[in-house]
Backbone as a printed PyTorch tensor [residue, N CA C, xyz], in Angstrom:
tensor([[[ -2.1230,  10.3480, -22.3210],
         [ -2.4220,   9.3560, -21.3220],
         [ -3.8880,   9.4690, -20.9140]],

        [[ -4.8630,   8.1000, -20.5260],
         [ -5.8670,   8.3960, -20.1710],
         [ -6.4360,   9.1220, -18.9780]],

        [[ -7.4500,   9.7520, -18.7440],
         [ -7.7350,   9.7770, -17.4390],
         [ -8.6020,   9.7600, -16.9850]],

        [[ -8.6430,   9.6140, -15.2870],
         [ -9.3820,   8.5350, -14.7520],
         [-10.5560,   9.3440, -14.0690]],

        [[-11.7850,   8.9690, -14.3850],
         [-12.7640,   9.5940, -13.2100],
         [-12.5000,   9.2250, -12.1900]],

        [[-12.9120,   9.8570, -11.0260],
         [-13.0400,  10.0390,  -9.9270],
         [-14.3960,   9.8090,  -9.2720]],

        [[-15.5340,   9.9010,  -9.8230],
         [-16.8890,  10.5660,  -9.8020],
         [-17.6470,   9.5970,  -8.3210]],

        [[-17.2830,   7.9900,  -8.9090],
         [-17.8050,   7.0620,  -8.1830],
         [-16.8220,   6.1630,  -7.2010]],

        [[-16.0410,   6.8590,  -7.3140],
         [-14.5850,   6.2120,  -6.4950],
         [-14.5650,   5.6210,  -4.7920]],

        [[-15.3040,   5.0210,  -4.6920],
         [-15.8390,   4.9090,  -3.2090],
         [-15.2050,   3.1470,  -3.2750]],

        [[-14.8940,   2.2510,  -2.1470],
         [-14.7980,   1.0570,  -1.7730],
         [-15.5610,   0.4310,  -0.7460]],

        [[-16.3210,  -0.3920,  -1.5420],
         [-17.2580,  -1.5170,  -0.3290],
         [-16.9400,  -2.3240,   0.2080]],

        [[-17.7390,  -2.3520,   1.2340],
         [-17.2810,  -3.6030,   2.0670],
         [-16.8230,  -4.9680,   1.7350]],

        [[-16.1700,  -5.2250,   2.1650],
         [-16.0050,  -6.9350,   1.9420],
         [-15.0290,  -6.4910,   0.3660]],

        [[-14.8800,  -5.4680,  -0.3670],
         [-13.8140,  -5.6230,  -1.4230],
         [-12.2830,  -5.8320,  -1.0290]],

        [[-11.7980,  -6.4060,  -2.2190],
         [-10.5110,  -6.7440,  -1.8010],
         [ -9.7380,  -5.3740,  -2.0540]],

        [[ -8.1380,  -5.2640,  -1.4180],
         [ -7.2530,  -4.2950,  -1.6400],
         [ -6.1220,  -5.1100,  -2.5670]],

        [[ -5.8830,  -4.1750,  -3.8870],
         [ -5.1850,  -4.7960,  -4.3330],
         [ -4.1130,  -3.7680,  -5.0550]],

        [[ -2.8120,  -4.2890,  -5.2920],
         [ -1.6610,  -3.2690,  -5.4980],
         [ -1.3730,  -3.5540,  -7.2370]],

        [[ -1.5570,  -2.7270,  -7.5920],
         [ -0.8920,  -2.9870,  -9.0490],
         [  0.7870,  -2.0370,  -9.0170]],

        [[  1.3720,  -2.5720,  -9.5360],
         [  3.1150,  -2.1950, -10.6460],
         [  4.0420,  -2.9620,  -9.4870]],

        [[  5.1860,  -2.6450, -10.1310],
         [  6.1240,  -3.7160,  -9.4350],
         [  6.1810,  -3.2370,  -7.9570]],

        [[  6.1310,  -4.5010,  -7.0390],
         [  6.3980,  -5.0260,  -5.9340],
         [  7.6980,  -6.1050,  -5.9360]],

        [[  8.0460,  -6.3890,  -4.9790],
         [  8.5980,  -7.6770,  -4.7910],
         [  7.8840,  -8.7760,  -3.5120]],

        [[  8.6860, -10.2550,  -3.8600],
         [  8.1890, -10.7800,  -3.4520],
         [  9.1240, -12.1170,  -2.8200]],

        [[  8.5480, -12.3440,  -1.5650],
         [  8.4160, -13.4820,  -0.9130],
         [  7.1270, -14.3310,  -0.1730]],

        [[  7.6060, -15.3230,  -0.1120],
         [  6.7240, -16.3590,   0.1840],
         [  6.9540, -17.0750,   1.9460]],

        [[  8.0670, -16.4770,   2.0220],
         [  8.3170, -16.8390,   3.2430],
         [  7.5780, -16.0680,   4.5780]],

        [[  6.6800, -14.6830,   4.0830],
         [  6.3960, -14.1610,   4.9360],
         [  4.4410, -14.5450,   4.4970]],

        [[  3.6230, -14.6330,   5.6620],
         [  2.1640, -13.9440,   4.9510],
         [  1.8860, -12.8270,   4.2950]],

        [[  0.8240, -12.0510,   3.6050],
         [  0.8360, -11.2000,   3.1390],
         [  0.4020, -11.5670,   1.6520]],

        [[  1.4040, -10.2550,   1.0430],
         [  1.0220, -10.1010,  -0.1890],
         [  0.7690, -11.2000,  -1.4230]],

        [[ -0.0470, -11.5400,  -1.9830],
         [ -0.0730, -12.6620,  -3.1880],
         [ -0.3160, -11.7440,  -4.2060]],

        [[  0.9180, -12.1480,  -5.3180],
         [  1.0520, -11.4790,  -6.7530],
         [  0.3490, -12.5100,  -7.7080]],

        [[  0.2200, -11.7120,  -8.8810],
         [ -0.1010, -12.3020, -10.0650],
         [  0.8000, -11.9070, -11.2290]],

        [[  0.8110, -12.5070, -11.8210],
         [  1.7070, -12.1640, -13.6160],
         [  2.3620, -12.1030, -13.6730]],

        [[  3.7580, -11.3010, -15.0020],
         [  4.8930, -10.9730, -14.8270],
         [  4.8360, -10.0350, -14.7090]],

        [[  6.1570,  -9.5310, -14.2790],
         [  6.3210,  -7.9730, -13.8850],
         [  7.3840,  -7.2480, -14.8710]],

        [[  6.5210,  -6.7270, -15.8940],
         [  7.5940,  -5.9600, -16.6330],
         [  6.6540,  -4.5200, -17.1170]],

        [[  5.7030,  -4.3460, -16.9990],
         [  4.8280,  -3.1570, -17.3730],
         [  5.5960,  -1.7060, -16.8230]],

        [[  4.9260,  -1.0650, -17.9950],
         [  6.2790,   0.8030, -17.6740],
         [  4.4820,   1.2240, -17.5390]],

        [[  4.5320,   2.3630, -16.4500],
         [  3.5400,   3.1240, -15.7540],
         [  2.4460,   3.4610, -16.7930]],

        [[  2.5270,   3.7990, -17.6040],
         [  1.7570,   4.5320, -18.6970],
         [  0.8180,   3.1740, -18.9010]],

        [[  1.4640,   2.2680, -19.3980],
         [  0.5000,   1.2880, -20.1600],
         [ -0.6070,   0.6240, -18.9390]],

        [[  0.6370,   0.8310, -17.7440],
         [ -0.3810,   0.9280, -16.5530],
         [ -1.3150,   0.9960, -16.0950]],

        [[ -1.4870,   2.3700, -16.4090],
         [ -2.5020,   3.3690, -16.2190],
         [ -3.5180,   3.2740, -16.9500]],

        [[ -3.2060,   3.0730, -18.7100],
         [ -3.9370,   2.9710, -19.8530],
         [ -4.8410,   1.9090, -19.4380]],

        [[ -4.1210,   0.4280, -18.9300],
         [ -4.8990,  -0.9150, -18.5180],
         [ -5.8560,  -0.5230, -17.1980]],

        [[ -5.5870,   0.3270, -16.4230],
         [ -5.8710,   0.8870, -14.6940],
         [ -7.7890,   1.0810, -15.5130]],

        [[ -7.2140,   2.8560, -16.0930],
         [ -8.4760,   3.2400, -17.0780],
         [ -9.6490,   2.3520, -17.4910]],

        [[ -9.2990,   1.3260, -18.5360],
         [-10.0340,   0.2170, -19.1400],
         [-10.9700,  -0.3920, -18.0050]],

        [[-10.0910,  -1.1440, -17.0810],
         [-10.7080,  -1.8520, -16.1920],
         [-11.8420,  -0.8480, -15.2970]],

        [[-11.1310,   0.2310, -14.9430],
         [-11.9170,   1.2260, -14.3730],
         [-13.2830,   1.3750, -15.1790]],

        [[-13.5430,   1.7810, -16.4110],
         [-14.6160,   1.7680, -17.1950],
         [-15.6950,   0.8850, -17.6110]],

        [[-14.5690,  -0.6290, -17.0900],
         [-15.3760,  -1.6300, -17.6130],
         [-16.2340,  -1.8320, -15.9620]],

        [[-16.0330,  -1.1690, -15.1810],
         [-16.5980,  -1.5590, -13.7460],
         [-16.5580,  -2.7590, -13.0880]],

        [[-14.6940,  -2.6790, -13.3300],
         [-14.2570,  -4.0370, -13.0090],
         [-13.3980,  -3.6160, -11.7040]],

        [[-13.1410,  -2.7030, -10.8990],
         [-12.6790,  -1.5760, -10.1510],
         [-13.9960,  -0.6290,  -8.9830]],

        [[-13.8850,  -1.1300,  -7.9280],
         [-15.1550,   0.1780,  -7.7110],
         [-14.2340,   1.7030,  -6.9260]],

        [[-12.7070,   1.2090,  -6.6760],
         [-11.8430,   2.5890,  -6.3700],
         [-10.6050,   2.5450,  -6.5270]],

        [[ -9.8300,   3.4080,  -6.8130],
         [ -8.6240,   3.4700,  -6.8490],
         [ -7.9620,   4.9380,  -6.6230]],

        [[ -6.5500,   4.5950,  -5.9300],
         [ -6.2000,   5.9340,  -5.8070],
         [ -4.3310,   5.7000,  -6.5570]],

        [[ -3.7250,   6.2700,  -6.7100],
         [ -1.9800,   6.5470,  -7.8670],
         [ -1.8210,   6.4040,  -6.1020]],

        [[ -0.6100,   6.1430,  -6.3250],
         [  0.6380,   6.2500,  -5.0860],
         [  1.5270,   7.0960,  -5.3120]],

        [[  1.2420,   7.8820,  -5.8850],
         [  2.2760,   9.2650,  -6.5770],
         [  2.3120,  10.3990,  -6.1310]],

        [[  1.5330,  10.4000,  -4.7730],
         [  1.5000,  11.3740,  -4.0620],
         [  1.3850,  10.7270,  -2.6690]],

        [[  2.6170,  10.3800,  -1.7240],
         [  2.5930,  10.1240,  -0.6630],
         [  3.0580,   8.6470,  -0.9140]],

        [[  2.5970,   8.0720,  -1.2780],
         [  2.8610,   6.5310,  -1.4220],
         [  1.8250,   5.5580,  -1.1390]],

        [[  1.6200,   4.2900,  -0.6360],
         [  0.9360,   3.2670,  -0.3220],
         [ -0.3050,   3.5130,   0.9970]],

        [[  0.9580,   4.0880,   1.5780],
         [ -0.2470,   4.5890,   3.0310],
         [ -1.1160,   5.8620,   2.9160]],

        [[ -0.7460,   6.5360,   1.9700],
         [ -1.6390,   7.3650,   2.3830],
         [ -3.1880,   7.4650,   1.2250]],

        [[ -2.7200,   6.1620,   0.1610],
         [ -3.7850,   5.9040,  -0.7930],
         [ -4.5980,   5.1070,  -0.0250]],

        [[ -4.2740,   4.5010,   0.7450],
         [ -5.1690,   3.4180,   1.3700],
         [ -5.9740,   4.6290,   2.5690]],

        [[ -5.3280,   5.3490,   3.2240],
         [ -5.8540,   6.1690,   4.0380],
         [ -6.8730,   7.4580,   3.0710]],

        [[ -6.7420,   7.6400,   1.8320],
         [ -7.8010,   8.5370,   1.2650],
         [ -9.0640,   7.2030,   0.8020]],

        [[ -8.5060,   6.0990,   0.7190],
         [-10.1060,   5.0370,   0.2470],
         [-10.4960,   5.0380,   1.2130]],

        [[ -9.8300,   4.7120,   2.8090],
         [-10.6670,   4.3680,   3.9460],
         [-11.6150,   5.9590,   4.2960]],

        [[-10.7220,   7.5930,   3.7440],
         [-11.9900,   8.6310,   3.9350],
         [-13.0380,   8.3230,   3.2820]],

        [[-12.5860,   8.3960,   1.8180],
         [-13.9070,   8.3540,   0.7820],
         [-14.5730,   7.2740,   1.2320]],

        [[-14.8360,   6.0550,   1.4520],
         [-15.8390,   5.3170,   1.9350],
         [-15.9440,   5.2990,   2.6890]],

        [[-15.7110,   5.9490,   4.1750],
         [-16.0920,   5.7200,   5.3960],
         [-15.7390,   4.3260,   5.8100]],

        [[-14.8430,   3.5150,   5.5780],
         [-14.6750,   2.3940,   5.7480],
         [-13.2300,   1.9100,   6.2970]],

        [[-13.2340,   1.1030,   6.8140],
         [-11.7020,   0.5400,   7.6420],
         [-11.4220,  -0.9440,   6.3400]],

        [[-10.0940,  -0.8000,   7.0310],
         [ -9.0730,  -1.8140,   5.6700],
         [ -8.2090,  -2.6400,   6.4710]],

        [[ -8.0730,  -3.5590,   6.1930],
         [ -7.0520,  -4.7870,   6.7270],
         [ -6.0150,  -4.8930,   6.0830]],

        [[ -4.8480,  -4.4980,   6.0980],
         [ -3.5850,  -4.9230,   5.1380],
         [ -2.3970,  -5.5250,   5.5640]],

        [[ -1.9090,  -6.2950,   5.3760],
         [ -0.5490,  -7.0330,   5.2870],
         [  0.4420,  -7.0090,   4.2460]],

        [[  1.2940,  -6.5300,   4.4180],
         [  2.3060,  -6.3600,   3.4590],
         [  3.8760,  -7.2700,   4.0390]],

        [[  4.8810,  -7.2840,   2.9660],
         [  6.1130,  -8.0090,   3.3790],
         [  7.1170,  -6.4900,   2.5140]],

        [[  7.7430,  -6.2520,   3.6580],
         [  8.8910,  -4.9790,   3.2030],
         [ 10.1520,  -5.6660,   2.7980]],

        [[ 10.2360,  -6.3290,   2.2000],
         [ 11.6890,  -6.9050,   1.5790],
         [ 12.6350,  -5.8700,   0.6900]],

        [[ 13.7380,  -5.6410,   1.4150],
         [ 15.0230,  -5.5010,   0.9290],
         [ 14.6840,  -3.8480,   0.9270]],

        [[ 13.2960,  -3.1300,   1.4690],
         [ 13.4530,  -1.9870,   1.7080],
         [ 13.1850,  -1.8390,   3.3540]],

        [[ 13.3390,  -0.3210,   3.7050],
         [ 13.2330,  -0.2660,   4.5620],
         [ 11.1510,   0.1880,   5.1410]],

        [[ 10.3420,  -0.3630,   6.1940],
         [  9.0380,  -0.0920,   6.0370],
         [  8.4030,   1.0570,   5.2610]],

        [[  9.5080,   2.1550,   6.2180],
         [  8.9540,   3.7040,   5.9500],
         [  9.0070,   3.5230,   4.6250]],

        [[  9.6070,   3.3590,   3.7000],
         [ 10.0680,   3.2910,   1.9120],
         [  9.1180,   2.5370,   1.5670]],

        [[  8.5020,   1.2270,   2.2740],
         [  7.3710,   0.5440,   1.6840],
         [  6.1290,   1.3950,   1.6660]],

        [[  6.2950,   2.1120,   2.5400],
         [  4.5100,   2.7890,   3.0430],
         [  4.4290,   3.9420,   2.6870]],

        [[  5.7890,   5.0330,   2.4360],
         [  5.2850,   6.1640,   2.2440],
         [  6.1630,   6.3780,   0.5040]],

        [[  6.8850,   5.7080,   0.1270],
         [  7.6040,   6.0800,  -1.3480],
         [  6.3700,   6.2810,  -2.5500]],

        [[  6.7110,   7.1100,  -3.5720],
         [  5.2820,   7.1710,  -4.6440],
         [  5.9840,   6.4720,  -5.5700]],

        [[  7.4720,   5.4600,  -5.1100],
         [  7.5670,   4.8280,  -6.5700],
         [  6.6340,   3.7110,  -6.8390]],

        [[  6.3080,   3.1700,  -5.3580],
         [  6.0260,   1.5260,  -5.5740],
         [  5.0970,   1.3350,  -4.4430]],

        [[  3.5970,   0.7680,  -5.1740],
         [  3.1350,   0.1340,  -6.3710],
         [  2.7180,   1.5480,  -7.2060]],

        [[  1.5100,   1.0090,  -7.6790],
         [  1.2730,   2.5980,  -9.1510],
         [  0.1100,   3.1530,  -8.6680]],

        [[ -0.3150,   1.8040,  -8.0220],
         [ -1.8600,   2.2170,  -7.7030],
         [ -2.3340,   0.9410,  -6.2310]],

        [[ -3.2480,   1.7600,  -5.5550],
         [ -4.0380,   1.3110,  -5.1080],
         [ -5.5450,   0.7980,  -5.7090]],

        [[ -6.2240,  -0.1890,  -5.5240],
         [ -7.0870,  -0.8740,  -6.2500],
         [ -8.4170,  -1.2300,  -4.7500]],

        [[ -9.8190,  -1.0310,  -5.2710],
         [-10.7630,  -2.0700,  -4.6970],
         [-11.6040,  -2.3530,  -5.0190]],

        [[-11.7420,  -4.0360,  -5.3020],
         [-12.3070,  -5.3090,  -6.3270],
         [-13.1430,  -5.5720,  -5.5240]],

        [[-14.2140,  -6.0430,  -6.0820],
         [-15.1490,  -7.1000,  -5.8600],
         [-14.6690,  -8.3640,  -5.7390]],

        [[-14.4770,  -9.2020,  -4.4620],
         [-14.1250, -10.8200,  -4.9090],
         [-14.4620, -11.4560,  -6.4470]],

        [[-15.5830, -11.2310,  -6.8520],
         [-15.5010, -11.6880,  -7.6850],
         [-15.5060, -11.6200,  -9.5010]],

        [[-14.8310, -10.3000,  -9.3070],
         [-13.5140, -10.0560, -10.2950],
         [-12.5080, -10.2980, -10.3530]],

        [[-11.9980, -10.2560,  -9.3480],
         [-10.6370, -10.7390,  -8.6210],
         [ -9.5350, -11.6630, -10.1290]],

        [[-10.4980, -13.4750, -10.4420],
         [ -9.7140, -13.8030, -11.3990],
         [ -9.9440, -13.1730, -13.0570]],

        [[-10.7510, -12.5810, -13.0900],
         [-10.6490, -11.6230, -14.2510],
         [ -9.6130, -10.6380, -14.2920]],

        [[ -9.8160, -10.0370, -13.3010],
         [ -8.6490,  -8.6970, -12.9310],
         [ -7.0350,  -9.4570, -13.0180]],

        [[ -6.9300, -10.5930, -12.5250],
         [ -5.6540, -11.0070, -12.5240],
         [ -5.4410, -11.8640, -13.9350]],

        [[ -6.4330, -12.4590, -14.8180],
         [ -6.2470, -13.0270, -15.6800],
         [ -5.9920, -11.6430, -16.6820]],

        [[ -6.4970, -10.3410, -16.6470],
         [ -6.5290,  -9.1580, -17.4950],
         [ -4.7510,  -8.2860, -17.1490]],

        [[ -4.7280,  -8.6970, -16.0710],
         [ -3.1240,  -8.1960, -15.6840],
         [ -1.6040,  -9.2070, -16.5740]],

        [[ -2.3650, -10.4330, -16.2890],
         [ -1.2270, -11.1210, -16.6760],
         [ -1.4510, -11.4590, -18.7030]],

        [[ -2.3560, -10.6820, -18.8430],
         [ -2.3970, -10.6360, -20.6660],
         [ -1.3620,  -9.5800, -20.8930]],

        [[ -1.9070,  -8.6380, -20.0250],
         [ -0.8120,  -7.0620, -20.2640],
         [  0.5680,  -7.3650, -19.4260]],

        [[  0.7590,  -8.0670, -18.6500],
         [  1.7300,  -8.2740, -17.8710],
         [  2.0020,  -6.8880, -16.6070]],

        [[  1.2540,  -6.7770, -15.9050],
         [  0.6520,  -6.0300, -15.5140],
         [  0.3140,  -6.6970, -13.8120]],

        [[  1.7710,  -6.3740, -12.7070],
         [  1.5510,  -7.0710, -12.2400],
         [  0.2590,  -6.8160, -10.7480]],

        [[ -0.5580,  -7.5680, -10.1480],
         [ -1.5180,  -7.2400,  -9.5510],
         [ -1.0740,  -8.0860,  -8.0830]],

        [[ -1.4870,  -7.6320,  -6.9850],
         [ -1.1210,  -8.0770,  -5.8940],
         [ -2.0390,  -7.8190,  -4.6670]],

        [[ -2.8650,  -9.0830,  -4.2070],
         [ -3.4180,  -8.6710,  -3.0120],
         [ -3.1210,  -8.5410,  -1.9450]],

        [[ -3.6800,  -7.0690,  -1.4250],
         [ -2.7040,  -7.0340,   0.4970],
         [ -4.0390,  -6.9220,   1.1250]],

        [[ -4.9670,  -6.8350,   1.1550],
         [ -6.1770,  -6.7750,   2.2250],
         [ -7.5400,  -6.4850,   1.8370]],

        [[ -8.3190,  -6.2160,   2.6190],
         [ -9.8860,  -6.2180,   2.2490],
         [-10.1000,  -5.1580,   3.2050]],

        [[-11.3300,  -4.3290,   2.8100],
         [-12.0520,  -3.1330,   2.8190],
         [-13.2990,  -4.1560,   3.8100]],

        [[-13.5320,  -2.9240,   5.2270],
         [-14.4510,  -3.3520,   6.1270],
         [-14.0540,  -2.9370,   7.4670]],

        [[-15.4390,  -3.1020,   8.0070],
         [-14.9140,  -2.5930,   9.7260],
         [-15.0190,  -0.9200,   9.9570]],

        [[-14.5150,  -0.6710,  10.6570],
         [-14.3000,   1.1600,  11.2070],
         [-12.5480,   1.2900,  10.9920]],

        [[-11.8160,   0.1400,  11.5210],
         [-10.4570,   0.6910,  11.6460],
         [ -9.6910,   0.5890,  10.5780]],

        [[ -8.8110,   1.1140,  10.2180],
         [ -7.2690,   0.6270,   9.4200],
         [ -6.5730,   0.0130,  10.2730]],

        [[ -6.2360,  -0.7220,   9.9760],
         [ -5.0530,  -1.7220,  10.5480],
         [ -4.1260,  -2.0540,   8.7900]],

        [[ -2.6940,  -1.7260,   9.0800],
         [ -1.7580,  -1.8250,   8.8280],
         [ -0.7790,  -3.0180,   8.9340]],

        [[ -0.4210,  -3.8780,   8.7770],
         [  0.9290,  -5.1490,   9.1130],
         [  1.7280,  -5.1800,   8.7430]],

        [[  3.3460,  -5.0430,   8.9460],
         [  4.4040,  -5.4050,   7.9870],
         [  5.2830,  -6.3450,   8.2800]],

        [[  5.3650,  -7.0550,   7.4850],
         [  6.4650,  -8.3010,   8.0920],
         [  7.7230,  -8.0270,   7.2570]],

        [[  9.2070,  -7.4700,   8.2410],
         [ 10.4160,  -6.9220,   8.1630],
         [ 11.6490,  -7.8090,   8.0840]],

        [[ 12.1520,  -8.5380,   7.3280],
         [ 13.4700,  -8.9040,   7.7750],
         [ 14.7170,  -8.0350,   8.3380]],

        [[ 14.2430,  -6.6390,   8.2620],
         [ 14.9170,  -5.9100,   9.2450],
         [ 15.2040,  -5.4100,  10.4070]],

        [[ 14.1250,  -6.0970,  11.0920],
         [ 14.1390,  -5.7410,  12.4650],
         [ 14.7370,  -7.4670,  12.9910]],

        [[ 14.6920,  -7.1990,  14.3500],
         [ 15.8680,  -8.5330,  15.1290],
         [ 14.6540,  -8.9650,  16.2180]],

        [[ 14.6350,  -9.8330,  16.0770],
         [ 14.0230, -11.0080,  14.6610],
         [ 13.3790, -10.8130,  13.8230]],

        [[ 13.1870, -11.0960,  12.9360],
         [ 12.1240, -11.2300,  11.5270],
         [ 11.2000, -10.8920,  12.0630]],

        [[  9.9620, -10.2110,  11.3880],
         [  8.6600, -10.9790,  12.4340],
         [  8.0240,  -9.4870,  11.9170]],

        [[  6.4360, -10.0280,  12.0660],
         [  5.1760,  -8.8740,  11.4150],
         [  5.2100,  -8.3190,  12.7310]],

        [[  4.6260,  -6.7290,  12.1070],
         [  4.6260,  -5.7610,  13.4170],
         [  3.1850,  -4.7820,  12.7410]],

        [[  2.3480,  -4.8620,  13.5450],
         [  1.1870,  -3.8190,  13.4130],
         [  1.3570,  -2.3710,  13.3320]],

        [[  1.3500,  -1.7610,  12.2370],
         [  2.2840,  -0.5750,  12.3320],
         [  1.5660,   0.8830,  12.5710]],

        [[  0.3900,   0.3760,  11.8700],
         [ -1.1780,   1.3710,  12.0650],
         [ -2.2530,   0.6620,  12.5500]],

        [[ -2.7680,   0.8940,  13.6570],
         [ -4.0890,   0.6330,  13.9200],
         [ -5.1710,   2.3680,  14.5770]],

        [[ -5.6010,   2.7520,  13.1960],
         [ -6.2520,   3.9220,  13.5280],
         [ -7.8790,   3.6400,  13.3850]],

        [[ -8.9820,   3.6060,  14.6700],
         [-10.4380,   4.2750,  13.7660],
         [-10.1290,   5.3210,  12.5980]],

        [[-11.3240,   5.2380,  11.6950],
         [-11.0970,   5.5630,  10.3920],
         [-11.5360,   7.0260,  10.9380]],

        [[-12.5230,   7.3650,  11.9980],
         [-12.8230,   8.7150,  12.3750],
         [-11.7060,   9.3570,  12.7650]],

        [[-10.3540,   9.0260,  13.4370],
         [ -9.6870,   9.6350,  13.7920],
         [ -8.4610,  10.1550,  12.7760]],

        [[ -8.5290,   9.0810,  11.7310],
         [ -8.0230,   9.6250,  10.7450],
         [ -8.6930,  11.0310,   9.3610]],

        [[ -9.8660,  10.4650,   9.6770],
         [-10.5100,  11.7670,   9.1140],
         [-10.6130,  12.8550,   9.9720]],

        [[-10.1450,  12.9910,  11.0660],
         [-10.0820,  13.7730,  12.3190],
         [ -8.9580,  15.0320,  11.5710]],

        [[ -7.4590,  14.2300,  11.9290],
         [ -6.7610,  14.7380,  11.5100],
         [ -6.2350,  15.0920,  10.0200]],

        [[ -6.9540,  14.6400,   9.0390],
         [ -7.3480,  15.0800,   7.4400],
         [ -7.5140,  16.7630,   8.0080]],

        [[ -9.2790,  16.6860,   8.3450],
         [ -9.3250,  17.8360,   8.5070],
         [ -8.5680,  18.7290,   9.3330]],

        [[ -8.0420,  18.5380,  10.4540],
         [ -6.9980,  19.5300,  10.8510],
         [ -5.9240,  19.6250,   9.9580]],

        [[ -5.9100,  18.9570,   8.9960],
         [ -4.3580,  19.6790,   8.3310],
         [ -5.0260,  20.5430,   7.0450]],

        [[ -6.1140,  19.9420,   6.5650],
         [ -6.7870,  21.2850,   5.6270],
         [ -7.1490,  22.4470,   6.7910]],

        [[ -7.6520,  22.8280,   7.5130],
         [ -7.3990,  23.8400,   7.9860],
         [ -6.3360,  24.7760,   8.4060]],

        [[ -5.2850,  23.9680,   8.8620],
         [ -4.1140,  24.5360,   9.2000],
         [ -3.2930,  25.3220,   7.4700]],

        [[ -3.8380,  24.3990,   6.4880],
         [ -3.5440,  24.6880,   4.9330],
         [ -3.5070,  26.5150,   4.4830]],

        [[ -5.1060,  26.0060,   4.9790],
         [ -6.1680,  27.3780,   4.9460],
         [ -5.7320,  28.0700,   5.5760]],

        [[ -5.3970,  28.6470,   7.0110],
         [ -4.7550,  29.8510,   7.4680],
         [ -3.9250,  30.1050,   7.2960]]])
C-alpha cells in the first residue's frame, strides 16, 4: 500500500473540508454534498488519496482510523493553526458514531476551491466517493449535526472550541502520557 507524506500537511484558509469513503446521504437536511458512486474498498482509496496527494491536488489530510472524523478535523485545525466550519447529517447512526467511529469516512481532506471539480471528477473515475462538509478559516472549530434522532429533527452545534483551547488540552494529555 502507498504511503503518504506528511511533510507539508498543513490546511489554508478559505480551503474546503472534504470527506472521502462511504458516507450516507440525505438531502433533506443541509450539510454534506457527495459526489460519485460509492463502491471503493479502502486500499484503492488510499492508493487514489496518495496520487492526488502528489499531484498537489490536496494541501492536508488526515485517515479517520484513529479516533474518527472529529478528531482528524481537530489534528488539521492543530497543524494549521486554523479554525473549520463543518456540517454534517448523522443519518441512521447515532452522532457520537458519526464523529468519533474510524470506520466512516477514510479520510479527512483540504482542497483548494479550485480543485474541488477535478478532485470530484478524479473520484467519480475511481468511484471514489468525495463529500463536502466545511471550509478551513477563522480561530474556532465549530462542529453541526443535523439528527433525526433527537425530538424534533433539527441541527445542533455540537463543538464550538477556539482552536487555542483545543491545542490547550492536546498538550495536557501528552503530558499526562509522559508521566
Amino acid at each position: 500500500m502507498a504511503q503518504l507524506n506528511k511533510s507539508d500537511n498543513i490546511p489554508n484558509k478559505d480551503d474546503l473540508i472534504l470527506t472521502i469513503g462511504q458516507f450516507e446521504q440525505d438531502s433533506s437536511f443541509s450539510g454534506t454534498t457527495f459526489f460519485g458512486n460509492f463502491n471503493s474498498n479502502k486500499d484503492s482509496t488510499i492508493e487514489w488519496l496518495c496520487a492526488a496527494y502528489r499531484e498537489g491536488l490536496i494541501h492536508a489530510y488526515r485517515l479517520c482510523d484513529e479516533g474518527g472524523l472529529t478528531i482528524s478535523l481537530s489534528q488539521l485545525c492543530l497543524a494549521g493553526k486554523i479554525g473549520a466550519t463543518v456540517k454534517l447529517r448523522a443519518l441512521g447512526k447515532a452522532p457520537k458514531e458519526l464523529l468519533f467511529s474510524a470506520d466512516n469516512p477514510i479520510a479527512v481532506l483540504a482542497v483548494s476551491p479550485e480543485f474541488l471539480l477535478t478532485i470530484h471528477e478524479s473520484g467519480n473515475e475511481n468511484r471514489i466517493p468525495v463529500g463536502v462538509i466545511g471550509r478551513f478559516g477563522g480561530s474556532d472549530f465549530s462542529l453541526t449535526v443535523a439528527s433525526r434522532q433527537w425530538d424534533p429533527p433539527e441541527e445542533r452545534e455540537l463543538i464550538y472550541l477556539p482552536v487555542k483551547e483545543i491545542e490547550a488540552e492536546w498538550k495536557k494529555c501528552i503530558v499526562r502520557r509522559m508521566s
